[in-house]
N, CA, C and O atoms as CSV, one atom per row, in Angstrom:
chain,resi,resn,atom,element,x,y,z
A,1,UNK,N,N,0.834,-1.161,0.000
A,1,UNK,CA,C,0.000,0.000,0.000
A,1,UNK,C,C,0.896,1.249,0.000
A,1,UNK,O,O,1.769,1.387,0.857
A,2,UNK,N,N,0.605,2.458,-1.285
A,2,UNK,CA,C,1.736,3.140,-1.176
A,2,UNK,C,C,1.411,4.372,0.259
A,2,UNK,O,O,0.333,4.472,0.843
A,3,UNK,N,N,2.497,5.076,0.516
A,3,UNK,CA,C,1.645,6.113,1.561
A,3,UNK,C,C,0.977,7.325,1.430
A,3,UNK,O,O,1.265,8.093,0.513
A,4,UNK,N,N,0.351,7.509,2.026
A,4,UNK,CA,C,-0.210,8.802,1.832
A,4,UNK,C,C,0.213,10.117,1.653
A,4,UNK,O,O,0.983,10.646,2.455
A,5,UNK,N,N,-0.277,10.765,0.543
A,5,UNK,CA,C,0.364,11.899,0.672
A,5,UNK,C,C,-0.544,12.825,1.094
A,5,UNK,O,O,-1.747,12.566,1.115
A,6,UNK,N,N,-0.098,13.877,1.433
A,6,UNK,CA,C,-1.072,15.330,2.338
A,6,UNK,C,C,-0.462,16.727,1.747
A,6,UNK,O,O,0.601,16.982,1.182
A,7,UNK,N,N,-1.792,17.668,2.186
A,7,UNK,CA,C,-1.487,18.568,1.891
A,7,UNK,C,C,-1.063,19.052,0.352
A,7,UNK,O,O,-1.800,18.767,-0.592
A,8,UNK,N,N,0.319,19.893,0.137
A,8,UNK,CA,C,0.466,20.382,-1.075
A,8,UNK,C,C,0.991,19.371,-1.813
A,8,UNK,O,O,0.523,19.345,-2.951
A,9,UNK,N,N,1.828,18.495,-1.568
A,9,UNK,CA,C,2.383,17.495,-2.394
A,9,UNK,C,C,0.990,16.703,-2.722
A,9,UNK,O,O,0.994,16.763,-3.951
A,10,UNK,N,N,0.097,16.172,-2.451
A,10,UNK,CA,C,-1.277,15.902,-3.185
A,10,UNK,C,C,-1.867,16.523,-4.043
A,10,UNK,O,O,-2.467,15.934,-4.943
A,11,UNK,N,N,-1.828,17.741,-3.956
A,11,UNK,CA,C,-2.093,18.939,-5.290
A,11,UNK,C,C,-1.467,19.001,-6.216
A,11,UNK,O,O,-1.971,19.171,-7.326
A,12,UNK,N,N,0.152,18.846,-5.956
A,12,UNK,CA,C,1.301,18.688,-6.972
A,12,UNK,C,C,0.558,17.868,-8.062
A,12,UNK,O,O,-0.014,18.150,-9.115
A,13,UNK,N,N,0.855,16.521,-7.231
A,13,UNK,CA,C,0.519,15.095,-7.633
A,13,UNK,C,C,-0.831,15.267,-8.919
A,13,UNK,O,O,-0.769,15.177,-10.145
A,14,UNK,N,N,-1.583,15.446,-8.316
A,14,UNK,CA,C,-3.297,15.747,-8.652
A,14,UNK,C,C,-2.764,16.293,-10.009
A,14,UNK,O,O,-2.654,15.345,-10.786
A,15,UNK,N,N,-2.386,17.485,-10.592
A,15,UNK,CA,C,-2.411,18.100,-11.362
A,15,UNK,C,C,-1.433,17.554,-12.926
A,15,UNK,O,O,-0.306,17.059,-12.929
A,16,UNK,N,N,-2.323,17.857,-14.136
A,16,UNK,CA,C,-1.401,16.959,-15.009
A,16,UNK,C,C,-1.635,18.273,-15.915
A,16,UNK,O,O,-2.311,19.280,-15.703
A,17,UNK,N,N,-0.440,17.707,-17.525
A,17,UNK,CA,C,0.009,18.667,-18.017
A,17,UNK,C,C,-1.377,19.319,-18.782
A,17,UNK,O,O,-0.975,20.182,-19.561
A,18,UNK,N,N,-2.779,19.215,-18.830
A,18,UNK,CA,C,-3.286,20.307,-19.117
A,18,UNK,C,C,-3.747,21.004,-18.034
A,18,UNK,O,O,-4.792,21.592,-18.310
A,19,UNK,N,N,-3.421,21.148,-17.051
A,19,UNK,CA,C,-3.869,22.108,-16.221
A,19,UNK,C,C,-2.588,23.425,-15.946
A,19,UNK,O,O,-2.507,24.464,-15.291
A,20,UNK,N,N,-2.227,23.094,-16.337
A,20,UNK,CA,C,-0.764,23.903,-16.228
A,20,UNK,C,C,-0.336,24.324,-17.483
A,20,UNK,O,O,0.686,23.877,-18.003
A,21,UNK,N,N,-1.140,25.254,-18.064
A,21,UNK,CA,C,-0.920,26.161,-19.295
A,21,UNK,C,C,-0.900,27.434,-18.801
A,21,UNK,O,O,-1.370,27.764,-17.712
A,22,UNK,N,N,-0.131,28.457,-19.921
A,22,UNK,CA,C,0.109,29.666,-19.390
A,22,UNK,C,C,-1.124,30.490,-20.013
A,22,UNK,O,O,-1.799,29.927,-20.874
A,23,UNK,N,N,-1.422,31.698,-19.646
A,23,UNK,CA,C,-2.283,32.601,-20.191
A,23,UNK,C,C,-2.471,32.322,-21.594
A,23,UNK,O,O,-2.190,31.154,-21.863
A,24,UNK,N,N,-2.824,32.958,-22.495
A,24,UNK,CA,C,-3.350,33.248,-24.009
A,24,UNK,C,C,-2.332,34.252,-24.145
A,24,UNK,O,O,-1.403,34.142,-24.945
A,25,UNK,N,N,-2.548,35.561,-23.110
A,25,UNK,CA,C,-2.328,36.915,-23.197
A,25,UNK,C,C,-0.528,36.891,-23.235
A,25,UNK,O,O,0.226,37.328,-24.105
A,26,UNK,N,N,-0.283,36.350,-22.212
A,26,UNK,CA,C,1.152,36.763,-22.077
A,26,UNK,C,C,2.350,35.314,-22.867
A,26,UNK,O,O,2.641,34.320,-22.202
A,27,UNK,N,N,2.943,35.563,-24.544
A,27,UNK,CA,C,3.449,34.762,-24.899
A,27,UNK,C,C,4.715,35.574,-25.063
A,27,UNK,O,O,4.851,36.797,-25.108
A,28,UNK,N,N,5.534,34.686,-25.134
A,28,UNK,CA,C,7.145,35.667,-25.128
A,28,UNK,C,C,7.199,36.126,-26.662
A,28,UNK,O,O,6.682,35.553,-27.621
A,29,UNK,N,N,8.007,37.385,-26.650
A,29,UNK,CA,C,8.236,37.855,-28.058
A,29,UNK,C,C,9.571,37.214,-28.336
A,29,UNK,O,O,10.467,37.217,-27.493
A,30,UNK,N,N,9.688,36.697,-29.453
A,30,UNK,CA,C,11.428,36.312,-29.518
A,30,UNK,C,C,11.437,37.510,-30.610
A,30,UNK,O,O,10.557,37.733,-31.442
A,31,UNK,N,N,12.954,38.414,-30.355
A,31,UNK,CA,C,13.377,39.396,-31.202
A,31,UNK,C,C,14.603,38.655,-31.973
A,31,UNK,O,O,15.352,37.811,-31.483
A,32,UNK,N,N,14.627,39.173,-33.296
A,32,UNK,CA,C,15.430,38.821,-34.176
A,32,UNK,C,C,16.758,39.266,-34.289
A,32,UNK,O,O,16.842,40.445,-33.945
A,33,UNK,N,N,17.637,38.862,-34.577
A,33,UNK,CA,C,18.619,39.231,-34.368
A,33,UNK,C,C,19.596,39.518,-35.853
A,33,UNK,O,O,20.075,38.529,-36.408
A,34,UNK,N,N,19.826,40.797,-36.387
A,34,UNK,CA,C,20.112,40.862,-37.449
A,34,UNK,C,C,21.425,40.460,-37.811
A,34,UNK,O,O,22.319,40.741,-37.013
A,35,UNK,N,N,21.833,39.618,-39.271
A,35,UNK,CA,C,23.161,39.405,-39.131
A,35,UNK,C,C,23.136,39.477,-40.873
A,35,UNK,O,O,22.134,39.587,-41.580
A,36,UNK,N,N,24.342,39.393,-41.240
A,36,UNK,CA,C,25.111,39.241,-42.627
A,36,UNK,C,C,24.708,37.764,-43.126
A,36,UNK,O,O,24.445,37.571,-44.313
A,37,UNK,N,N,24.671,36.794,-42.231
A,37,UNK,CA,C,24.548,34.903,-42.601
A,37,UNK,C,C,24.270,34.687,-43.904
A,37,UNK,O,O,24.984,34.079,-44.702
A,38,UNK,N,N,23.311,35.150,-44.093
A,38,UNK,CA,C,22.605,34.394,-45.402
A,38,UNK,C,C,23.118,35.107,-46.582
A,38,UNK,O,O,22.988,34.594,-47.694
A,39,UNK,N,N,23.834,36.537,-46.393
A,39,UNK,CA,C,24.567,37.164,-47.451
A,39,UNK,C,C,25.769,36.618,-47.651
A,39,UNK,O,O,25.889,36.198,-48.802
A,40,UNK,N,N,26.803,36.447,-46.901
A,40,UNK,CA,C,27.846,35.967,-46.708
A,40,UNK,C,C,27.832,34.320,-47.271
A,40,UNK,O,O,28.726,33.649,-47.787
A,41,UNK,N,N,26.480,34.012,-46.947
A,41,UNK,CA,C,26.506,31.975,-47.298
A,41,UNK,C,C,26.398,32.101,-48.705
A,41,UNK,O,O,27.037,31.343,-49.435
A,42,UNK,N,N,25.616,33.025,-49.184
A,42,UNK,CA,C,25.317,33.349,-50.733
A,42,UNK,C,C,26.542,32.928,-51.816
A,42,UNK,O,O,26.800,32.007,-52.591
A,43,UNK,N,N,27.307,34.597,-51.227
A,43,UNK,CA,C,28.619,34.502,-51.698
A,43,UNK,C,C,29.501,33.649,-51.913
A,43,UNK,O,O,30.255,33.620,-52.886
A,44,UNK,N,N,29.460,32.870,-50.978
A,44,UNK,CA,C,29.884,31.358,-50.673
A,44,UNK,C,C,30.035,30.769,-51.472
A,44,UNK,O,O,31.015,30.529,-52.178
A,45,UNK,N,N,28.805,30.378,-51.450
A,45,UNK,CA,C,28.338,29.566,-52.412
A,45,UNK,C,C,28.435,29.875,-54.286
A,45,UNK,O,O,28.493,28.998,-55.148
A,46,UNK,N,N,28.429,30.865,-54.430
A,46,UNK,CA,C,28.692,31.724,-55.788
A,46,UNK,C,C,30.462,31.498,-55.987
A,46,UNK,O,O,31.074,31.476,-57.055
A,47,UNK,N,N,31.029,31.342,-54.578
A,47,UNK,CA,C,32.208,31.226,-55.773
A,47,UNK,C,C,33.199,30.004,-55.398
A,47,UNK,O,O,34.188,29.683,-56.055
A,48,UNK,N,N,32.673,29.293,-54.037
A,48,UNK,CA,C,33.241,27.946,-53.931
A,48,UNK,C,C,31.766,26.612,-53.370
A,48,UNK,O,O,31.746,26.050,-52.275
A,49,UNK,N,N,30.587,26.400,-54.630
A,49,UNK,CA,C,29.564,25.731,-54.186
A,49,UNK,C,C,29.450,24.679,-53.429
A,49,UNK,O,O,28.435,24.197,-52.926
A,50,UNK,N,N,30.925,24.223,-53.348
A,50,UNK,CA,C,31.046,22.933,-52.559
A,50,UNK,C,C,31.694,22.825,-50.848
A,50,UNK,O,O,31.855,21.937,-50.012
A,51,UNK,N,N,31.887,24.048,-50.937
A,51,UNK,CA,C,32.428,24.713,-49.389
A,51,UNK,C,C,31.374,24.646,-48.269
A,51,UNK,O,O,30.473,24.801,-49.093
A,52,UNK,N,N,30.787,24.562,-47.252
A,52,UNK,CA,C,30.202,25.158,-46.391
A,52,UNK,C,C,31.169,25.821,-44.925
A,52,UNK,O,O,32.366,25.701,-44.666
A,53,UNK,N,N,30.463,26.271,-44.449
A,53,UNK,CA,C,30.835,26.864,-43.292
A,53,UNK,C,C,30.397,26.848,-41.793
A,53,UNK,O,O,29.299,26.467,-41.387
A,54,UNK,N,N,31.309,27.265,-41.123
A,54,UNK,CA,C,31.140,26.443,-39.344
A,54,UNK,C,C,30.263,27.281,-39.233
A,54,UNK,O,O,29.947,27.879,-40.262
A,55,UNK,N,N,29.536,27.630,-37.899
A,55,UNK,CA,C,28.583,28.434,-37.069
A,55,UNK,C,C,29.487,29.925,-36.094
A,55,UNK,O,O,29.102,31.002,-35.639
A,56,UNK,N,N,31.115,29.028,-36.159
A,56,UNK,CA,C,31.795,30.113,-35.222
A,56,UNK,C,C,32.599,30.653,-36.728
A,56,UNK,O,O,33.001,31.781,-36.442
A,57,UNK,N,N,32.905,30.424,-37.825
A,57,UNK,CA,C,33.370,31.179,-38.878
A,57,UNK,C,C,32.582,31.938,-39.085
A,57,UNK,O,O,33.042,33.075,-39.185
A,58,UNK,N,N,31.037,31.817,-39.265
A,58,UNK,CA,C,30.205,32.262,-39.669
A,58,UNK,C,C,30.047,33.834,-38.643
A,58,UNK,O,O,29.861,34.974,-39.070
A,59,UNK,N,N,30.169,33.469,-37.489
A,59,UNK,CA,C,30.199,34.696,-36.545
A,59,UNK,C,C,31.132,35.855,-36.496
A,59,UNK,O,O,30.997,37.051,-36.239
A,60,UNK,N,N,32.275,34.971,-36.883
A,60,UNK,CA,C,33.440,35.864,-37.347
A,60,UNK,C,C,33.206,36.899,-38.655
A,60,UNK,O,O,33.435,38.103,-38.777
A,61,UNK,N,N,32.775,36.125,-39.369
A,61,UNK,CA,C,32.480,36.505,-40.417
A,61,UNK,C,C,31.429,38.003,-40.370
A,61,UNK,O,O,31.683,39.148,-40.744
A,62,UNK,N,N,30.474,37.550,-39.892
A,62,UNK,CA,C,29.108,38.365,-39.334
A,62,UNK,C,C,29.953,39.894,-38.583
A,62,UNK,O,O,29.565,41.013,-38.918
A,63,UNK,N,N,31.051,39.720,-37.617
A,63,UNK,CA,C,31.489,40.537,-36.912
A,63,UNK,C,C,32.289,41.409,-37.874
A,63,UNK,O,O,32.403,42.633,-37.802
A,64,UNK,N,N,32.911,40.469,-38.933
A,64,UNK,CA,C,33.977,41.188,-39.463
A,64,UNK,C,C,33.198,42.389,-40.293
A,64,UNK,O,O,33.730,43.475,-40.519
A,65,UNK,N,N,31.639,41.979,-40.783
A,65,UNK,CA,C,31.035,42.958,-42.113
A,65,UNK,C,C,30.450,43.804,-40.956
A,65,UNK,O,O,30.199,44.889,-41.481
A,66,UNK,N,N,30.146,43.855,-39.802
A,66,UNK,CA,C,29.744,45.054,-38.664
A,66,UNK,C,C,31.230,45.400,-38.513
A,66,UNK,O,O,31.093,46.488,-39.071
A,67,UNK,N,N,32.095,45.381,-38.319
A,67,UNK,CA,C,33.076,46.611,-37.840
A,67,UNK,C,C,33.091,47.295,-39.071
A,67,UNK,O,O,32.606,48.426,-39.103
A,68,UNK,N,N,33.684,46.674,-40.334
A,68,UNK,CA,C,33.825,47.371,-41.868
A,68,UNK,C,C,32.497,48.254,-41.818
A,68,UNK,O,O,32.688,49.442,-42.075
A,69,UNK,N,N,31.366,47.932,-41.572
A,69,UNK,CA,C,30.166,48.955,-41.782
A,69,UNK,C,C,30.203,49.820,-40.440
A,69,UNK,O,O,29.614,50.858,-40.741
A,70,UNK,N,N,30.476,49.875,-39.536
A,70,UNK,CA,C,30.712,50.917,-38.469
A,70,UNK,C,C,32.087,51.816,-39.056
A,70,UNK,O,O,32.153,53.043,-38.991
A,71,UNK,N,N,33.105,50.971,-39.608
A,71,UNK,CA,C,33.953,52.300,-39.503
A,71,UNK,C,C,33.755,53.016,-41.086
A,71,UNK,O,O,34.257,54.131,-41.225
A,72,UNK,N,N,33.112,52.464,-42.148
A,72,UNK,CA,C,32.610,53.545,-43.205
A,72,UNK,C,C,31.775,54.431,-42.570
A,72,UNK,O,O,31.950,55.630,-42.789
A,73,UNK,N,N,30.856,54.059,-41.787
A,73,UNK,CA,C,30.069,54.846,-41.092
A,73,UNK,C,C,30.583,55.771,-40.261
A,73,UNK,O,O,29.991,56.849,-40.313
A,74,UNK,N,N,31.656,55.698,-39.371
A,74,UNK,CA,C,32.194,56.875,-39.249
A,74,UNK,C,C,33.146,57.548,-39.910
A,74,UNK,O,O,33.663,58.507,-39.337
A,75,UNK,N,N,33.418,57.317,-40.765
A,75,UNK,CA,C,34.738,58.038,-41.639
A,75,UNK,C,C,33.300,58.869,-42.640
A,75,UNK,O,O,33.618,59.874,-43.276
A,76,UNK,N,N,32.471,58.604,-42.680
A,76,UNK,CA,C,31.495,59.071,-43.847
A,76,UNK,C,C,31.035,60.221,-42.764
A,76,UNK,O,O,31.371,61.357,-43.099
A,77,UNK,N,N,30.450,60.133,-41.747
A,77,UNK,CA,C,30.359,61.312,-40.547
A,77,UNK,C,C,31.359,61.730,-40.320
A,77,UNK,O,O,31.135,62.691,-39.586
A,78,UNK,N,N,33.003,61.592,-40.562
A,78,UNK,CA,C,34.005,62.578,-40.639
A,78,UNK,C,C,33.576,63.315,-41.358
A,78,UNK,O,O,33.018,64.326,-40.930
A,79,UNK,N,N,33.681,63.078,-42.615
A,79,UNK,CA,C,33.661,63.572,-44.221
A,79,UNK,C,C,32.627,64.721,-43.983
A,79,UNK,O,O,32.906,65.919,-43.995
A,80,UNK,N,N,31.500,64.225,-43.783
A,80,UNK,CA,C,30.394,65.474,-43.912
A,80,UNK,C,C,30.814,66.711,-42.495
A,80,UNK,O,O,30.774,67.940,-42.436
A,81,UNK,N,N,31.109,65.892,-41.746
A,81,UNK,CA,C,31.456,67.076,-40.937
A,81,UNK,C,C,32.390,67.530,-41.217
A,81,UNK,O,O,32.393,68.488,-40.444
A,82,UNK,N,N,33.608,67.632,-41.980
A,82,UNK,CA,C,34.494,68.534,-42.428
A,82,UNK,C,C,33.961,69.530,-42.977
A,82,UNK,O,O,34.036,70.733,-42.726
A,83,UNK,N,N,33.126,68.651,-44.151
A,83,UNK,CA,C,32.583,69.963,-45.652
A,83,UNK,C,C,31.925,70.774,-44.794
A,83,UNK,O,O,32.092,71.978,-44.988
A,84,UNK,N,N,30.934,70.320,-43.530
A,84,UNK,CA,C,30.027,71.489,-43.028
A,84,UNK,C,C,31.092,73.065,-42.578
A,84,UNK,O,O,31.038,74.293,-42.655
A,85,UNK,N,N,32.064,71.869,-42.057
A,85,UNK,CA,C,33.352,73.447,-41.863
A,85,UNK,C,C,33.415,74.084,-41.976
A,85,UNK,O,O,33.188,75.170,-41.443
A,86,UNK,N,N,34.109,73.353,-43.502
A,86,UNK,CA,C,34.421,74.020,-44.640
A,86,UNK,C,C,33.652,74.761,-45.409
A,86,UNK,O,O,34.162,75.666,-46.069
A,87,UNK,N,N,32.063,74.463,-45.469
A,87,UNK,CA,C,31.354,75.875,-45.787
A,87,UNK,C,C,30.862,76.760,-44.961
A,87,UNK,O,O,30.328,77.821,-45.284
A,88,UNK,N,N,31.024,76.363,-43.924
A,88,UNK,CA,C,30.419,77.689,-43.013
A,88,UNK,C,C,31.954,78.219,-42.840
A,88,UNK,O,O,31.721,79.359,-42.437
A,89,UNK,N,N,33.385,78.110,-42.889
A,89,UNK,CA,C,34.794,78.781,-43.081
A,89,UNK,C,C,33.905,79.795,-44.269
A,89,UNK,O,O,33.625,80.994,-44.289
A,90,UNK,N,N,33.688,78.853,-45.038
A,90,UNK,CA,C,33.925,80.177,-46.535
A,90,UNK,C,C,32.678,80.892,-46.623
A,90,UNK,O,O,32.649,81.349,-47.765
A,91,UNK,N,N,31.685,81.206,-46.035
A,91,UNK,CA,C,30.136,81.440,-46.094
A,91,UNK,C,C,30.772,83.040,-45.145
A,91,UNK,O,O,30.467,84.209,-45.376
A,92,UNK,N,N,31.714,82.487,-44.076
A,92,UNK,CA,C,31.815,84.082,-43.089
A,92,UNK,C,C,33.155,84.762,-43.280
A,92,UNK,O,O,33.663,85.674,-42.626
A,93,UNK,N,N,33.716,83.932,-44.599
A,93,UNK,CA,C,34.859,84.687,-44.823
A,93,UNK,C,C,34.868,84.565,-46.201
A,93,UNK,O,O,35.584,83.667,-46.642
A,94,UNK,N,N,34.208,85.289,-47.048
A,94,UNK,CA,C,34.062,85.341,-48.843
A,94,UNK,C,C,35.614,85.823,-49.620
A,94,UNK,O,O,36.069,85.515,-50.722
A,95,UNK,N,N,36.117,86.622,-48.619
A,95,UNK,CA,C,37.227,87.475,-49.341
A,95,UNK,C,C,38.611,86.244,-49.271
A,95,UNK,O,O,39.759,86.567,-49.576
A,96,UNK,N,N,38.258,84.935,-48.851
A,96,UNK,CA,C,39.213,83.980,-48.561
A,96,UNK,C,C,39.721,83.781,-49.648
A,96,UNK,O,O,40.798,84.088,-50.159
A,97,UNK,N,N,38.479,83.004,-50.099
A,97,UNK,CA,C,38.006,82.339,-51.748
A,97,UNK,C,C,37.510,83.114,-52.881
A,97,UNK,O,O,36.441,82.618,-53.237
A,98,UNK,N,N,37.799,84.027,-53.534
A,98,UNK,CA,C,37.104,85.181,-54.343
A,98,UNK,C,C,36.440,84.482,-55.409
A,98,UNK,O,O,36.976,83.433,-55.767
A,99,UNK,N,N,35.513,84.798,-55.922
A,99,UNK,CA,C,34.777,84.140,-57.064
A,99,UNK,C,C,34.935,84.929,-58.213
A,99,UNK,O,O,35.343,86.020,-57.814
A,100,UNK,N,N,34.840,84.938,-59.253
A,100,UNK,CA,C,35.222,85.588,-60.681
A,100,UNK,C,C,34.011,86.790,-60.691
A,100,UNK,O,O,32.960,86.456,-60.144
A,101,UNK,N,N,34.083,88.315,-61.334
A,101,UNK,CA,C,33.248,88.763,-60.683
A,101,UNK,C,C,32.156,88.818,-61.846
A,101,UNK,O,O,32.526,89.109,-62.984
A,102,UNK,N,N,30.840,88.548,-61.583
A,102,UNK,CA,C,29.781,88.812,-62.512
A,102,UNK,C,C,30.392,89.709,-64.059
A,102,UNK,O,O,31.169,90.664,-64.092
A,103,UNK,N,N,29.647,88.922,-65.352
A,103,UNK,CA,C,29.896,89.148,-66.485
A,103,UNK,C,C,28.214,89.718,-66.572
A,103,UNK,O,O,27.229,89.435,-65.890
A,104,UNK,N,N,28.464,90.898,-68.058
A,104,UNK,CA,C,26.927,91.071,-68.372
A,104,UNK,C,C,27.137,90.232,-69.555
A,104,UNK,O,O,28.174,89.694,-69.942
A,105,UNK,N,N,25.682,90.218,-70.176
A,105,UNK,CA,C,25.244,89.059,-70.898
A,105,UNK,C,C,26.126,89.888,-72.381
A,105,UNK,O,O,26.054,91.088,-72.644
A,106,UNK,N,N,26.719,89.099,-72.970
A,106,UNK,CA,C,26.982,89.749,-74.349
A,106,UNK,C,C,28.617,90.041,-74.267
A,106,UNK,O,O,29.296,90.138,-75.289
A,107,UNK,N,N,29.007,90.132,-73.319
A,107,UNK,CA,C,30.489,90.358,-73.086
A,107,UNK,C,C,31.194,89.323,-73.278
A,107,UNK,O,O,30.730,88.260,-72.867
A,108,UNK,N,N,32.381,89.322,-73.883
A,108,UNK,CA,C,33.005,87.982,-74.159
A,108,UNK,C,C,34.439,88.641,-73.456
A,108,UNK,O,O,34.842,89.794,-73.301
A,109,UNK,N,N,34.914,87.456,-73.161
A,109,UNK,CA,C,36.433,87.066,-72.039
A,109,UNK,C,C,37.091,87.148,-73.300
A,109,UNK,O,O,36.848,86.499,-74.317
A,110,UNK,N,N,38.056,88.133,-73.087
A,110,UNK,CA,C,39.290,88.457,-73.311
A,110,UNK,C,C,40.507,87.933,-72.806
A,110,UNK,O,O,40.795,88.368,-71.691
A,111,UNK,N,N,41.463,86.964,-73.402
A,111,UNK,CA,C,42.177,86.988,-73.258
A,111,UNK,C,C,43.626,87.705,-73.691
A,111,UNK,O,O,44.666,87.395,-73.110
């Protein structure tokens, strides 16, 4: 005769896997996680079809096309922030850079 159980361990017991579902309301979101993979496998494949690749090359890989795109990305936000400088330099100082001075219509350059 097995023994008795009491109390909460009888409730445990009692209860089977459909009673123990979670809400409707609350299901987890899984967020995606963006990567290069399937561009990089492409390529791959386009120029050695018989190659595949590990899961930790693949990461490497993934890491290597995020730094290359972070640092165009900032050398390209150098760039524009120079020119902004560089035209607001020449916008408050005209007499730096002189421009050729207005022609009327009909006048021809003499050399």
């Amino acid at each position: 005769m097995p023994p008795k159980s009491t109390g909460k361990a009888a409730k445990k017991a009692g209860k089977s896997q459909k009673d123990i579902t979670k809400p409707a309301g609350k299901k987890r979101s899984h967020k995606r996680k963006e990567s290069y993979a399937i561009y990089i496998y492409k390529v791959l494949k386009q120029v050695h079809p018989d190659t595949g690749v590990s899961s930790k090359a693949m990461s490497i890989m993934n890491s290597f096309v995020n730094d290359i795109f972070e640092r165009i990305a900032a050398e390209s936000s150098r760039l524009a922030h120079y020119k902004q400088e560089i035209h607001h330099h020449l916008q408050r100082n005209p007499n730096r850079c002189p421009s050729p001075p207005p022609r009327r219509v009909g006048q021809a350059r003499c050399l």
